[in-house]
N, CA, C and O atoms as a MOPAC input file, in Angstrom:
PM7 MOZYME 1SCF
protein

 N    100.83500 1    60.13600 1   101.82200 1
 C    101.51400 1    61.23500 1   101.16800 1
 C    100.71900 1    62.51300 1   101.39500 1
 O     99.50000 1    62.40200 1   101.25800 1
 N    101.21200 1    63.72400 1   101.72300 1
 C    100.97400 1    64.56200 1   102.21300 1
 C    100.90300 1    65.45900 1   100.68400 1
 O    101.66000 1    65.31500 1    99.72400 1
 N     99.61400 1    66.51500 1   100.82800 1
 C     99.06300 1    67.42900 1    99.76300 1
 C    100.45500 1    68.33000 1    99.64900 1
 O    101.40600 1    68.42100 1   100.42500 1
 N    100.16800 1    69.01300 1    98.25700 1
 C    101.91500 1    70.07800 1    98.25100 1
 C    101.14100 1    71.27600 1    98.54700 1
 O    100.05000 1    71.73000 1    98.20300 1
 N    102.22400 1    71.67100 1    99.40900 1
 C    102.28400 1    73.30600 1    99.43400 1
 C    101.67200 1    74.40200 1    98.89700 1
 O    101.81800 1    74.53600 1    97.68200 1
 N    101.10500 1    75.11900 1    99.40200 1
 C    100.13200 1    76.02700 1    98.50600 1
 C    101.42200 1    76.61600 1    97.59100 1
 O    101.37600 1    76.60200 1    96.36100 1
 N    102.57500 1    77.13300 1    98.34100 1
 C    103.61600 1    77.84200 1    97.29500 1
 C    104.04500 1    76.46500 1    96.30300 1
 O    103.79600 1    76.68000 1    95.11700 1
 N    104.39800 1    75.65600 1    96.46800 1
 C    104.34700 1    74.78200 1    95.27800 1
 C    103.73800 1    74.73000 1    94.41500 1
 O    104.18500 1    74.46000 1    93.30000 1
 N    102.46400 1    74.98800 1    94.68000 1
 C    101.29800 1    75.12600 1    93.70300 1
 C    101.56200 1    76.36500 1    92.50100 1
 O    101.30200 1    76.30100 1    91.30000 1
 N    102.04600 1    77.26700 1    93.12000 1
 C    101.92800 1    78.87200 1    92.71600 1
 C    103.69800 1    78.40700 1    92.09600 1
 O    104.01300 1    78.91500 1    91.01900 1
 N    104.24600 1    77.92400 1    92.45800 1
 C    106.01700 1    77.28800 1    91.65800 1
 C    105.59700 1    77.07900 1    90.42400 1
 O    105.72700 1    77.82600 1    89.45400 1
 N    104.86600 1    75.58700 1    90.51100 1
 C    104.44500 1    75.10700 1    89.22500 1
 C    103.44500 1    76.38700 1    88.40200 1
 O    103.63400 1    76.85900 1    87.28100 1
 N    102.35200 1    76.72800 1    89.40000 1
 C    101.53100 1    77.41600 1    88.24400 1
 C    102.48900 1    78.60800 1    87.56800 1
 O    102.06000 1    79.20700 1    86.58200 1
 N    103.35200 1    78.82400 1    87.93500 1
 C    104.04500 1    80.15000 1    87.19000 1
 C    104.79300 1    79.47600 1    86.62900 1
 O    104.70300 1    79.96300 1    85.50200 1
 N    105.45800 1    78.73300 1    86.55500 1
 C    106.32900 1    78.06900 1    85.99800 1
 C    105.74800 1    76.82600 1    84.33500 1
 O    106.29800 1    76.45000 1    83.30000 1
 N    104.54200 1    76.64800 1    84.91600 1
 C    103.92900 1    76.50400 1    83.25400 1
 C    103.42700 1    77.58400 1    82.67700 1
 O    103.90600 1    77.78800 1    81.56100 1
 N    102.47900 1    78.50000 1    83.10400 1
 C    102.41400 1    79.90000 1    82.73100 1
 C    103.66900 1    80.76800 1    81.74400 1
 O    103.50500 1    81.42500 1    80.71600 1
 N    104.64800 1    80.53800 1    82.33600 1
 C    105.92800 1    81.14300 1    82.14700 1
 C    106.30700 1    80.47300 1    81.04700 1
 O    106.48600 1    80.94900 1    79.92600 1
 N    106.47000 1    78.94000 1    81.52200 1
 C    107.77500 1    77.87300 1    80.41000 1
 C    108.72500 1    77.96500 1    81.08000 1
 O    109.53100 1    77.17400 1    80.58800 1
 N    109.25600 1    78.53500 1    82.09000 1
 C    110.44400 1    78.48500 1    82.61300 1
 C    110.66900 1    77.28100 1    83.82300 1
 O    109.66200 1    76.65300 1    84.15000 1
 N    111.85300 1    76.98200 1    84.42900 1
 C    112.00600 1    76.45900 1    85.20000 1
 C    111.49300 1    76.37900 1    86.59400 1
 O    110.76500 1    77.36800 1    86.68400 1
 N    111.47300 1    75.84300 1    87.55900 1
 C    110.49900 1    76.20600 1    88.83000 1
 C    111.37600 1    76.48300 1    89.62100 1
 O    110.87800 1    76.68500 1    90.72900 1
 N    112.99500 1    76.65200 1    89.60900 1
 C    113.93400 1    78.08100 1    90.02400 1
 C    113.26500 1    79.43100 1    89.60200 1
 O    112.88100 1    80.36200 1    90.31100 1
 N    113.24200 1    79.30000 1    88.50000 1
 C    113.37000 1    80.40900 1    87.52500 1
 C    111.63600 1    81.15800 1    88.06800 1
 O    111.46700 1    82.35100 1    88.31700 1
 N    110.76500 1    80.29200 1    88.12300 1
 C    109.47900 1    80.95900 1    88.76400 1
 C    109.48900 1    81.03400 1    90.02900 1
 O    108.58400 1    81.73100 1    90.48900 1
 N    110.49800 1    80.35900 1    91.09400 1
 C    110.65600 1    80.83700 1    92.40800 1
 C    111.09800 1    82.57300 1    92.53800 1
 O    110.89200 1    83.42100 1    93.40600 1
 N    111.84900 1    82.58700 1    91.11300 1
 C    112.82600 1    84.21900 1    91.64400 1
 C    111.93800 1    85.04800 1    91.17400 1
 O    111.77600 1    86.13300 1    91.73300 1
 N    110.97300 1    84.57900 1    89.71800 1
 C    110.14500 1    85.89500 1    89.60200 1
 C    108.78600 1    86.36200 1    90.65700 1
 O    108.14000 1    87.41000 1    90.65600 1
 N    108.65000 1    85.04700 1    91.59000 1
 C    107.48400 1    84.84300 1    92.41000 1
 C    108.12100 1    86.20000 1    94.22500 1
 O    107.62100 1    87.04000 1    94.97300 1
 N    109.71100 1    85.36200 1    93.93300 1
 C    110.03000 1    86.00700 1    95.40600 1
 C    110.68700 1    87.49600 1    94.61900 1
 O    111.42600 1    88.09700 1    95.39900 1
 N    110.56800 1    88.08800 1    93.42800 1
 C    111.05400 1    89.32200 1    92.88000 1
 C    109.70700 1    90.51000 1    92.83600 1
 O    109.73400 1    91.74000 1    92.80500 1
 N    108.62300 1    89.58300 1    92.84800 1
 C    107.16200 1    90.27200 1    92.35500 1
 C    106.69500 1    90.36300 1    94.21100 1
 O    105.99800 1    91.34800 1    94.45300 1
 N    107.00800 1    89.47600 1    95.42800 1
 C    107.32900 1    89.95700 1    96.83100 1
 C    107.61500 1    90.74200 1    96.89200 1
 O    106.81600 1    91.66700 1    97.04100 1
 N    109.31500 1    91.01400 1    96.80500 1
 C    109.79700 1    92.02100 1    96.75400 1
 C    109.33400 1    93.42100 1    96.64400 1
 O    109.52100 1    94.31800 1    97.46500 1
 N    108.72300 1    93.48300 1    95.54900 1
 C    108.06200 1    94.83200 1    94.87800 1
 C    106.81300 1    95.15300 1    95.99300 1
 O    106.81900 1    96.13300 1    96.73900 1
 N    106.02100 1    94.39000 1    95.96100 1
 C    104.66800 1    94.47700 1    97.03600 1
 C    105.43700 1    94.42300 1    98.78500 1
 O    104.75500 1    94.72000 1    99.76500 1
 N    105.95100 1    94.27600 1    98.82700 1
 C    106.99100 1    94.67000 1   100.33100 1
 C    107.63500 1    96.03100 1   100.58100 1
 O    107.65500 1    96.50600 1   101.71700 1
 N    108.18700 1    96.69200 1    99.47800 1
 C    108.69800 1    98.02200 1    99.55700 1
 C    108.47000 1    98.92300 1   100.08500 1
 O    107.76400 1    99.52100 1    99.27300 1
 N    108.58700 1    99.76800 1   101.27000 1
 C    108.02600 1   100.20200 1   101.71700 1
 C    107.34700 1   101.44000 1   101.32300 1
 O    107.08300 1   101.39000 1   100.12200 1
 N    106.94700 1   102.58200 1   101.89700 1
 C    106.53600 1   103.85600 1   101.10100 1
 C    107.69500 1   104.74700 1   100.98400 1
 O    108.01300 1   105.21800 1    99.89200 1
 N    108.44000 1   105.03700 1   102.22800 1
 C    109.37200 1   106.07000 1   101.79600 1
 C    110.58500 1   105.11100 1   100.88500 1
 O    111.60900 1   105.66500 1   100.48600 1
 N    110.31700 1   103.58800 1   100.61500 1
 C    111.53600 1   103.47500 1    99.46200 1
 C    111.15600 1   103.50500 1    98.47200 1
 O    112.02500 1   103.53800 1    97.60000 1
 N    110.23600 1   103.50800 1    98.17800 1
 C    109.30800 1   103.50200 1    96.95100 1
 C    109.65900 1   105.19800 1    96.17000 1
 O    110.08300 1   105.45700 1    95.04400 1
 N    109.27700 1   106.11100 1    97.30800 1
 C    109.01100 1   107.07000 1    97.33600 1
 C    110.95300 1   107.67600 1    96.59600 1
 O    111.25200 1   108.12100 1    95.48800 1
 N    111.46700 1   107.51000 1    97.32200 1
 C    112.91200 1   107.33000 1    96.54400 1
 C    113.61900 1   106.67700 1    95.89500 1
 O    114.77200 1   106.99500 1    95.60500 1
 N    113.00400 1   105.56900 1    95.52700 1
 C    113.50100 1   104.92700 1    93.97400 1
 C    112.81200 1   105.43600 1    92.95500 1
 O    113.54100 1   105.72900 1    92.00700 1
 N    111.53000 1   105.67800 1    92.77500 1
 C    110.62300 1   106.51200 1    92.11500 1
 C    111.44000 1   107.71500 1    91.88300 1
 O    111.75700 1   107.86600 1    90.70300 1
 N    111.79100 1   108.45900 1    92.56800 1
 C    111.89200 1   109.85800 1    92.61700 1
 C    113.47000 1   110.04200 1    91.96800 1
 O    113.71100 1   111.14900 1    91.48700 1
 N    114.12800 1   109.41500 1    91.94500 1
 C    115.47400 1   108.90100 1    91.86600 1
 C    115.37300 1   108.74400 1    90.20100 1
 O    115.93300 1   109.35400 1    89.29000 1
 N    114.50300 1   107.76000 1    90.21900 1
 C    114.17700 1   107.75500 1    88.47400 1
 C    113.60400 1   108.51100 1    87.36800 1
 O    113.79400 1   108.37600 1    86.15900 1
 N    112.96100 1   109.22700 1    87.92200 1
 C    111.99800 1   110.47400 1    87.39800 1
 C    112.96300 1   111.11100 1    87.10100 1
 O    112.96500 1   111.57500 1    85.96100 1
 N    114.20300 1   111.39900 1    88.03200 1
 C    115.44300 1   112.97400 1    87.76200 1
 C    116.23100 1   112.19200 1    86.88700 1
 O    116.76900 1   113.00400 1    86.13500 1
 N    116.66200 1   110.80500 1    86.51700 1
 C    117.27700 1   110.50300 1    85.39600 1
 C    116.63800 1   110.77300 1    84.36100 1
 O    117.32300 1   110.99900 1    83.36400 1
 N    115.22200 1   110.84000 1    84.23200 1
 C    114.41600 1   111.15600 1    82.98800 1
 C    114.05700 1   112.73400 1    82.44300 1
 O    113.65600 1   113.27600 1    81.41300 1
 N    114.46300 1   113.09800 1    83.79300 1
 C    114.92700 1   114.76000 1    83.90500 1
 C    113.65100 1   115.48400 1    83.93200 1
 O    113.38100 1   116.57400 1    83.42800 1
 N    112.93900 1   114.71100 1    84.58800 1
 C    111.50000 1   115.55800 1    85.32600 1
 C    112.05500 1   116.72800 1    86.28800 1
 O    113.25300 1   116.69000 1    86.56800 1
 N    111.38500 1   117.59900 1    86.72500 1
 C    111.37100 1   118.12500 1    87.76600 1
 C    110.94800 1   118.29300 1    89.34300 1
 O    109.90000 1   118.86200 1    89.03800 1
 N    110.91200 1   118.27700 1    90.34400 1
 C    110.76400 1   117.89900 1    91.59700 1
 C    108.79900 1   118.23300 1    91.25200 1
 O    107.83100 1   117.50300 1    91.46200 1
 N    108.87900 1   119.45200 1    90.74200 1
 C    107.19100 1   119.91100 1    91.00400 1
 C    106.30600 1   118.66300 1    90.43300 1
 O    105.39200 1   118.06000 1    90.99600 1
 N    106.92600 1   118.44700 1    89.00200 1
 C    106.19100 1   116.74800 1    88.49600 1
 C    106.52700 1   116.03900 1    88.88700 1
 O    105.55200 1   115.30100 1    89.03000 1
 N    107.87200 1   115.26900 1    89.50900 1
 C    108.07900 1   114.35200 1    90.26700 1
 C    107.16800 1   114.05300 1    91.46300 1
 O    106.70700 1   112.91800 1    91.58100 1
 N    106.92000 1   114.88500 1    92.24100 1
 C    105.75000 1   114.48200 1    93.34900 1
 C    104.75500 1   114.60800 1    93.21500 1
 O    104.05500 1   114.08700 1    94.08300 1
 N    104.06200 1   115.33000 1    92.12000 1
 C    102.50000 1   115.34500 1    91.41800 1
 C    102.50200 1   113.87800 1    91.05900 1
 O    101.95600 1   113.31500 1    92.00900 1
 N    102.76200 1   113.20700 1    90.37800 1
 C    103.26400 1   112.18900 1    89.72900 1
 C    103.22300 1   110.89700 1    91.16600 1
 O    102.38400 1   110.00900 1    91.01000 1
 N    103.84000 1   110.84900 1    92.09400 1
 C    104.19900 1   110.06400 1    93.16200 1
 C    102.31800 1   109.98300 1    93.80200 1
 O    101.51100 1   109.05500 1    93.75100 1
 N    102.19200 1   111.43500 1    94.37800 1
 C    100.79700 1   110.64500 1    94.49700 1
 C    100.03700 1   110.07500 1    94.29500 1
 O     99.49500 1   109.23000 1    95.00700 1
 N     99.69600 1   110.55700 1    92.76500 1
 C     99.04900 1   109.59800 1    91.87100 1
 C     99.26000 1   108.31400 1    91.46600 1
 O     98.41500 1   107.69900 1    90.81600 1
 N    100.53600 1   107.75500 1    91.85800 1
 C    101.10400 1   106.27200 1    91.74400 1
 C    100.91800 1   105.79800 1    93.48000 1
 O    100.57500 1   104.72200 1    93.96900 1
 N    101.03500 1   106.19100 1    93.67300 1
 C    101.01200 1   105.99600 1    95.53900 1
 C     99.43200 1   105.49300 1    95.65500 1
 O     99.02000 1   104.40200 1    96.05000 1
 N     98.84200 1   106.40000 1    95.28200 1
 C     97.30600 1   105.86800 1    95.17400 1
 C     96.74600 1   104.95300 1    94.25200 1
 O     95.52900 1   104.78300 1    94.32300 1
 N     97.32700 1   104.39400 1    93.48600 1
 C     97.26200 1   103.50500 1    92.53300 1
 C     97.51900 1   102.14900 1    93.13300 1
 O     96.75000 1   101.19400 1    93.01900 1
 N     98.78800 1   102.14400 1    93.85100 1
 C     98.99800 1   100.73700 1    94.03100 1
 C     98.13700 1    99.91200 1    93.98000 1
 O     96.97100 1   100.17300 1    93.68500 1
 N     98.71700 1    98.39900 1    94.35200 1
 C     97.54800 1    97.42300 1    94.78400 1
 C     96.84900 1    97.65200 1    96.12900 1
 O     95.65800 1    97.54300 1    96.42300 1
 N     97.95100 1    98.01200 1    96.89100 1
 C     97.16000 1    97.85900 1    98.20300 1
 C     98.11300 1    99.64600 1    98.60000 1
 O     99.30600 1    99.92500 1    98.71500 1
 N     96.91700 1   100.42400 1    98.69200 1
 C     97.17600 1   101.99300 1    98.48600 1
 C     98.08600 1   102.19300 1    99.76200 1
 O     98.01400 1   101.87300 1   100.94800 1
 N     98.72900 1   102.68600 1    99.17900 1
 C     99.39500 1   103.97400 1   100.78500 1
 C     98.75700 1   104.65900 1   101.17600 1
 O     97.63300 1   104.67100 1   100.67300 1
 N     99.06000 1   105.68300 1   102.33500 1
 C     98.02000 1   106.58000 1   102.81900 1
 C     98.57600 1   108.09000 1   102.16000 1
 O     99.78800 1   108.27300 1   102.04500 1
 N     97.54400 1   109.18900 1   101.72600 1
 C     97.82900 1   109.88100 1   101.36900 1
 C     98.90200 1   110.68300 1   101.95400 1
 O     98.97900 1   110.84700 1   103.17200 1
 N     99.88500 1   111.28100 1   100.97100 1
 C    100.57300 1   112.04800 1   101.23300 1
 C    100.93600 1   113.52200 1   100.66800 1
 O    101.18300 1   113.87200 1    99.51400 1
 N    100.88200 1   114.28800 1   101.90200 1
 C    101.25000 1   115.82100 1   100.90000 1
 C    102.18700 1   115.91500 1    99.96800 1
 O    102.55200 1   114.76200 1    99.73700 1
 N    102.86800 1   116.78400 1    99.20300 1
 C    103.98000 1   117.29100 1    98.87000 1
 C    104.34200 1   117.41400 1    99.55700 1
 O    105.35000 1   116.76000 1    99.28400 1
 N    104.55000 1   117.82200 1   100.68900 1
 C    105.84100 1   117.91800 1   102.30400 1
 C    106.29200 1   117.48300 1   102.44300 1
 O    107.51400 1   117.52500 1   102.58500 1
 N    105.08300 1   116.26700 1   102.52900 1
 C    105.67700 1   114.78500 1   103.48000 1
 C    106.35000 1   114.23500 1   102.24000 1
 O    107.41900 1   113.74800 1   102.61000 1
 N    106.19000 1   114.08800 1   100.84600 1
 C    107.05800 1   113.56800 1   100.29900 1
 C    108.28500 1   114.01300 1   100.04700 1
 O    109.18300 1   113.17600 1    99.96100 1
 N    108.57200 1   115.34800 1    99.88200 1
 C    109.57600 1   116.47600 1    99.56400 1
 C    110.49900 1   115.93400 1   101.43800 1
 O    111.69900 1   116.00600 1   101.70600 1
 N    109.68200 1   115.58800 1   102.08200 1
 C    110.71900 1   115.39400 1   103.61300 1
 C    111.49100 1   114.01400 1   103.54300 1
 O    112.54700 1   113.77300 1   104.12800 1
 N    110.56200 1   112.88200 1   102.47400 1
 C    111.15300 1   111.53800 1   102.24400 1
 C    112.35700 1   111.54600 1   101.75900 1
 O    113.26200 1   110.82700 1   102.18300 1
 N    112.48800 1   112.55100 1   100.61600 1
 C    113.75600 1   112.82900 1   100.17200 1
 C    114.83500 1   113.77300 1   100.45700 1
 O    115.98000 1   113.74300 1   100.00800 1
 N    114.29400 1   114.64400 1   101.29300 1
 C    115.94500 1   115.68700 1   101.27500 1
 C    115.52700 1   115.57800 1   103.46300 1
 O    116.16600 1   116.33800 1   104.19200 1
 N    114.62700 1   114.73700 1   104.00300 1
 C    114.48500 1   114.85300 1   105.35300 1
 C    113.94100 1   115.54300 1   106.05000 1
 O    114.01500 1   115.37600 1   107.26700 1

């Protein structure tokens, strides 16, 4: 009999962690992917997208973006106001 899967491992461990099912920790495992996959300019406009529902303004909206941009787990590379102001209107 062959050892399980390292992702099996990480099924179950979230899935007792959780209490939930080991569906149910597959979707939050491949949902929390998801997020760490995103790229920068989508990031950069779902972010920015959400900020104007909260009714920020563009000048705090991208003050704001860098400082989360540089935060991540695994950082983006810096970006001006330009280059972000170009993510969104091109």
């Amino acid at each position: 009999m062959m050892g399980a899967m390292p992702e099996d491992d990480l099924v179950r461990h979230v899935a007792g962690m959780l209490s939930v099912s080991p569906e149910h920790a597959r979707k939050v495992i491949a949902d929390i992917l998801d997020y760490f996959n995103e790229t920068v300019e989508s990031y950069v406009r779902r972010r920015h997208a959400e900020c104007q529902l909260c009714g920020m303004r563009n000048e705090e909206i991208f003050t704001l973006l860098q400082g989360e941009l540089g935060a991540r787990l695994v950082a983006a590379p810096q970006l001006s106001l330009r280059q972000l102001r170009r993510m969104i209107y091109g």
